[in-house]
C-alpha positions as CSV (number, residue, x, y, z in Angstrom):
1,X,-0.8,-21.5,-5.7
2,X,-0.7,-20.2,-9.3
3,X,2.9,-19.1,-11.1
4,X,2.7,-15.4,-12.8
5,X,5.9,-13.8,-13.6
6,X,6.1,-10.2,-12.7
7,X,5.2,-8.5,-15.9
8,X,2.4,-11.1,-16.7
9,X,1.1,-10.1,-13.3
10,X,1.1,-6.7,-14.2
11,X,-0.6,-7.2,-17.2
12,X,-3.5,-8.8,-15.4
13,X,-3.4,-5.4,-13.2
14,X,-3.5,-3.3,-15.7
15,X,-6.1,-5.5,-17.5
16,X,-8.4,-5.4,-14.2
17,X,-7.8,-1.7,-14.0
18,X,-9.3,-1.5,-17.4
19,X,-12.5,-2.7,-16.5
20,X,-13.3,-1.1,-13.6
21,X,-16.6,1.2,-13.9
22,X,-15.4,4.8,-15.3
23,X,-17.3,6.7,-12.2
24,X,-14.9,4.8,-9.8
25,X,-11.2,5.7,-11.6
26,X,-12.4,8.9,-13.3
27,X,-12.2,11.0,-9.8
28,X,-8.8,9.1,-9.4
29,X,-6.3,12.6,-8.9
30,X,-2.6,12.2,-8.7
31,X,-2.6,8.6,-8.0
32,X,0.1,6.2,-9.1
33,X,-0.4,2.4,-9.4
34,X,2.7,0.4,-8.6
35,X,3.1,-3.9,-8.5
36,X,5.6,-5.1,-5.9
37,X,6.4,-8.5,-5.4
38,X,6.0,-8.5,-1.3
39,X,4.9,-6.1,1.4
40,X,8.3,-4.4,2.8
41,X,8.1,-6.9,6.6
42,X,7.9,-9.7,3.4
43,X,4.9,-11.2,4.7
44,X,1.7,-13.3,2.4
45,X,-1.0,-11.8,4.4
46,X,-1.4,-7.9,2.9
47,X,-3.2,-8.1,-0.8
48,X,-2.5,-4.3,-1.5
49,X,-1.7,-1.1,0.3
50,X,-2.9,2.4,-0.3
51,X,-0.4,4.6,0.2
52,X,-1.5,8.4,0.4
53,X,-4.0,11.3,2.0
54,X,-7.2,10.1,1.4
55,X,-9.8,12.7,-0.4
56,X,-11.9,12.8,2.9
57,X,-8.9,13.9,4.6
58,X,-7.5,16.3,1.9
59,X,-7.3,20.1,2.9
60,X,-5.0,22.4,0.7
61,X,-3.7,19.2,-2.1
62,X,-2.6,20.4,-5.5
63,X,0.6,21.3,-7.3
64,X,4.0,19.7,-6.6
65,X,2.8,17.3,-4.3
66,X,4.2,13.4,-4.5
67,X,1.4,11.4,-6.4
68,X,-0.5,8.6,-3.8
69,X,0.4,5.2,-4.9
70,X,-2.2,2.2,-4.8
71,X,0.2,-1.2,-4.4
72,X,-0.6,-4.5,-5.5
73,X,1.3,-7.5,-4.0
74,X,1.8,-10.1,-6.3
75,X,3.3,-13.1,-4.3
76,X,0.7,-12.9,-1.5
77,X,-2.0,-12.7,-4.1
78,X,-0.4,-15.4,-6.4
79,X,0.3,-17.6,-2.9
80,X,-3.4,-16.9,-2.2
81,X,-5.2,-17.9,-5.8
82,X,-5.3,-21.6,-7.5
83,X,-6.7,-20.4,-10.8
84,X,-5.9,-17.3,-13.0
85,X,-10.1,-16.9,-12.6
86,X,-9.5,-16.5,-8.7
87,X,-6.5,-14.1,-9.5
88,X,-8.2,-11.9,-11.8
89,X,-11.0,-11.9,-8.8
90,X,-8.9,-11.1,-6.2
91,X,-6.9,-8.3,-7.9
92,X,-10.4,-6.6,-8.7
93,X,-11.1,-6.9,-5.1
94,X,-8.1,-5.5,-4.3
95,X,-7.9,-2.4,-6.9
96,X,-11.6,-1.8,-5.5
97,X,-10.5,-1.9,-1.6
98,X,-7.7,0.2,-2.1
99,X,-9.4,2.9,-4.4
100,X,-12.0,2.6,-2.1
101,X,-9.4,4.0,0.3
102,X,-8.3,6.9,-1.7
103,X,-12.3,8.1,-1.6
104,X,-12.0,7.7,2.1
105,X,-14.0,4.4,2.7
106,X,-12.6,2.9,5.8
107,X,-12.2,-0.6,6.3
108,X,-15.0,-1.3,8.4
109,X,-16.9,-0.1,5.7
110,X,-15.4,-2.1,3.1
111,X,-16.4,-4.7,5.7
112,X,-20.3,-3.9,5.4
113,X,-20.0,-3.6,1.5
114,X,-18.3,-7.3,1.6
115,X,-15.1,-5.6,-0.2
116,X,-12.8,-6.3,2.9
């Protein structure tokens, strides 16, 4: 297990959302990106959570409406990585699964693409 305070954590979010390819974040539309330490039942198991309508699924969406929210764990992703190499990994994965979500890419597809 690696030790990564909360706003050095963020950092490394932010950091990995920096370098994700422009086509994926650029169709990114009212979409908020939030670090929590645990899931709300407090668990290790659940990386990230995407929180919102995915685009797929979208029928009238525009003004006044409550951004979606992608959520990145950091104790279950700290509890799961030994290096700050294996960290940055997994919170690319992560960012990727979950944005993948917003575009409305299911998890059995994440599954095929070997994101999941």
């Amino acid at each position: 297990m690696i030790d990564f305070d909360a706003e050095a954590f963020e950092r490394l979010v932010i950091d990995e959302l920096d370098r994700l390819p422009d086509d994926m974040v650029d169709g990114l539309d009212n979409i908020v990106f939030v670090v929590e330490d645990r899931p709300e039942d407090g668990s290790l198991d659940l990386l990230g959570l995407y929180d919102g309508l995915a685009l797929t699924e979208r029928d009238r969406y525009g003004m006044g409406e409550l951004p979606d929210r992608i959520i990145v764990y950091r104790e279950p992703h700290l509890a799961q990585c030994e290096t700050e190499d294996e960290l940055r990994d997994e919170i690319h994965t992560t960012l990727v699964h979950e944005i993948a979500h917003f575009y409305g890419i299911d998890d059995e597809r994440l599954h095929e693409l070997g994101w999941a």
